[in-house]
DRENZADREN-831167 format. One record per residue: residue number from 1; y negated, z negated, x negated of N, C-alpha, C in turn. Coordinates in nm, 4 decimals, decimal comma. Atoms other than C-alpha are relative to their C-alpha. Example, Ala and Ser with C-alpha at 12.3 -4.5 7.8 and 13.67 -1.06 7.14 Angstrom:
BEGIN
koltor:npy:npz:npx:capy:capz:capx:cpy:cpz:cpx
1:0,1190:0,0000:-0,0890:0,4500:-0,7800:-1,2300:-0,1200:0,0000:-0,0900 .
2:0,1190:0,0060:0,0820:0,1060:-0,7140:-1,3670:-0,1090:-0,0730:0,0770 .
This chain:
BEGIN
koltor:npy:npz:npx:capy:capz:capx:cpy:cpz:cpx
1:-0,0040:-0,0753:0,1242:-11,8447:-0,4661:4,7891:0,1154:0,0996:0,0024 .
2:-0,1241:-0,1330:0,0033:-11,6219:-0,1306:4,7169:0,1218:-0,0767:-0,0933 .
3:-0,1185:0,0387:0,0900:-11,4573:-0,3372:4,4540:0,1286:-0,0861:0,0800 .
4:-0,0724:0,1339:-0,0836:-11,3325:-0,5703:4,6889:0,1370:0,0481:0,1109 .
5:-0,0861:-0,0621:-0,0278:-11,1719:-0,2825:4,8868:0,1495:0,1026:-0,0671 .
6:-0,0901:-0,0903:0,0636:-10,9934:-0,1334:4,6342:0,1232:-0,0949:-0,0702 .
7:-0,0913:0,0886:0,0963:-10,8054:-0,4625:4,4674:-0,0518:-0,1387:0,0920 .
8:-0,0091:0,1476:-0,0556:-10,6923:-0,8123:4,6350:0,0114:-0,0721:-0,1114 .
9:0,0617:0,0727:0,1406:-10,8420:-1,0544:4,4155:0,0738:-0,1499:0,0450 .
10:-0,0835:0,1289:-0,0419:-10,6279:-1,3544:4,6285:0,1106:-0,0358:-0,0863 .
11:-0,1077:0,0674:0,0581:-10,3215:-1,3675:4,4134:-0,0586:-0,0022:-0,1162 .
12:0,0455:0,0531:0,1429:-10,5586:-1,3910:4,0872:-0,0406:-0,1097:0,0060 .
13:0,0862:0,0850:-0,0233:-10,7180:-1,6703:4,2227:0,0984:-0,1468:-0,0866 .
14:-0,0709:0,0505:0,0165:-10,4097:-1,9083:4,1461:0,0113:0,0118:-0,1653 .
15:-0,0027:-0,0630:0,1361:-10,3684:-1,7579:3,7509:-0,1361:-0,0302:-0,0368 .
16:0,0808:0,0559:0,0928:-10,7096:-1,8155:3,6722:-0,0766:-0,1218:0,0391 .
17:0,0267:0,1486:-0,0161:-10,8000:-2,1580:3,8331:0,1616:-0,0845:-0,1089 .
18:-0,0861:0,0686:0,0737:-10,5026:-2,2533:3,6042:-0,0061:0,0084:-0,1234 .
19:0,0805:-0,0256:0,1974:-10,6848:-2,1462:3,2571:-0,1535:-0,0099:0,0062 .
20:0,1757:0,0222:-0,0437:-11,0259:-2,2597:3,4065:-0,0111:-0,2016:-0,0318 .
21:0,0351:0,1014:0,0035:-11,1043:-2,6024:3,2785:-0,1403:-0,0412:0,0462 .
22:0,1258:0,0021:-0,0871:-11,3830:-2,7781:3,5174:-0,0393:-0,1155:-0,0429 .
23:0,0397:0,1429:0,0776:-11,6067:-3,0259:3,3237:-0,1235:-0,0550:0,0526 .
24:0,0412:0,0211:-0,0427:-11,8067:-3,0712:3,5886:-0,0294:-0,1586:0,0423 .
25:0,0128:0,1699:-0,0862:-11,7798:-3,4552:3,6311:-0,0670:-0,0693:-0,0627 .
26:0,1547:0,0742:0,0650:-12,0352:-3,5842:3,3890:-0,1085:0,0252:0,0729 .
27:0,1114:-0,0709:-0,0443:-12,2741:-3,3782:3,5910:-0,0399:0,1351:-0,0499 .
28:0,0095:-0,1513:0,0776:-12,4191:-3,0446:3,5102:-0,0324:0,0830:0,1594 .
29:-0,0048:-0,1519:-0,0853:-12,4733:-2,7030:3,6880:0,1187:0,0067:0,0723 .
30:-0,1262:-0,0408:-0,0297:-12,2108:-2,6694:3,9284:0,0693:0,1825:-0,0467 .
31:-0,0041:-0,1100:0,0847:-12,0063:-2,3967:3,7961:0,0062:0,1507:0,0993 .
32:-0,0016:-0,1216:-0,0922:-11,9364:-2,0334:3,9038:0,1700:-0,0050:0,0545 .
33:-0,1205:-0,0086:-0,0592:-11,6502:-1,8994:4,1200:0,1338:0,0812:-0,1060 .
34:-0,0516:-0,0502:0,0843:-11,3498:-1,7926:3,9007:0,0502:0,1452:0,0530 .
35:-0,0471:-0,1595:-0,0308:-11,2732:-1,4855:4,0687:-0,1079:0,0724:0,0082 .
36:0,1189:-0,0631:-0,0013:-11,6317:-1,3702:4,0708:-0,0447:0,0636:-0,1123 .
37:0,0532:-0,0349:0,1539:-11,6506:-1,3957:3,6907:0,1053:0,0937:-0,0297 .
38:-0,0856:-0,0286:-0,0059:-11,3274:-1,2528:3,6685:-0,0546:0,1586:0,0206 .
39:0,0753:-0,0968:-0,0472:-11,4736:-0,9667:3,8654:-0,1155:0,1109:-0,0645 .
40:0,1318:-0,0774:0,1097:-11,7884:-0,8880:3,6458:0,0757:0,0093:-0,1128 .
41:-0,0921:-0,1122:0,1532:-11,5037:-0,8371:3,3495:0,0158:0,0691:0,0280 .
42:-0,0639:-0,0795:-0,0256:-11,3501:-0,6228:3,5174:-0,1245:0,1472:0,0194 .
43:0,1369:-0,0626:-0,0127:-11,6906:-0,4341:3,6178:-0,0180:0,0274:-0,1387 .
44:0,0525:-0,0238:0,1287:-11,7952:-0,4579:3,2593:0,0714:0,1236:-0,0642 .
45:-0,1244:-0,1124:0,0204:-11,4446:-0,2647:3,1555:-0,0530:0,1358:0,0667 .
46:-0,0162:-0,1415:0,0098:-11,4935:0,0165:3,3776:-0,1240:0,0534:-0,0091 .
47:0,1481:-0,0810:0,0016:-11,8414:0,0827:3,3252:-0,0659:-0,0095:-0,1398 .
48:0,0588:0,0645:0,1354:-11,8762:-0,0142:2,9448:-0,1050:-0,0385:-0,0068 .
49:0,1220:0,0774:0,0351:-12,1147:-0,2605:2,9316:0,0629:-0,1025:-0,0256 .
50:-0,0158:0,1365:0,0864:-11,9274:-0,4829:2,7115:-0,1253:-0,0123:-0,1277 .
């Protein structure tokens, strides 16, 4: 992805696995990746499609 070249998404990774609560242990959908979602905000922002 172009996004991927333009911004290192490694030192967010730490910051938002630490405001990511994972309630995965009852069972369920495993969840998504937090820097992925992270990602499609950021997408959303510069392309307004909030």
């Amino acid at each position: 992805m172009i996004i991927d070249k333009l911004i290192d998404w490694k030192p967010f990774r730490p910051i938002l696995e630490s405001m990511y609560i994972n309630r995965t242990d009852k069972g369920g959908r495993p969840e998504n990746d937090v820097v992925m979602m992270f990602k499609m905000l950021v997408l959303q922002q510069w392309h307004g499609l909030f």
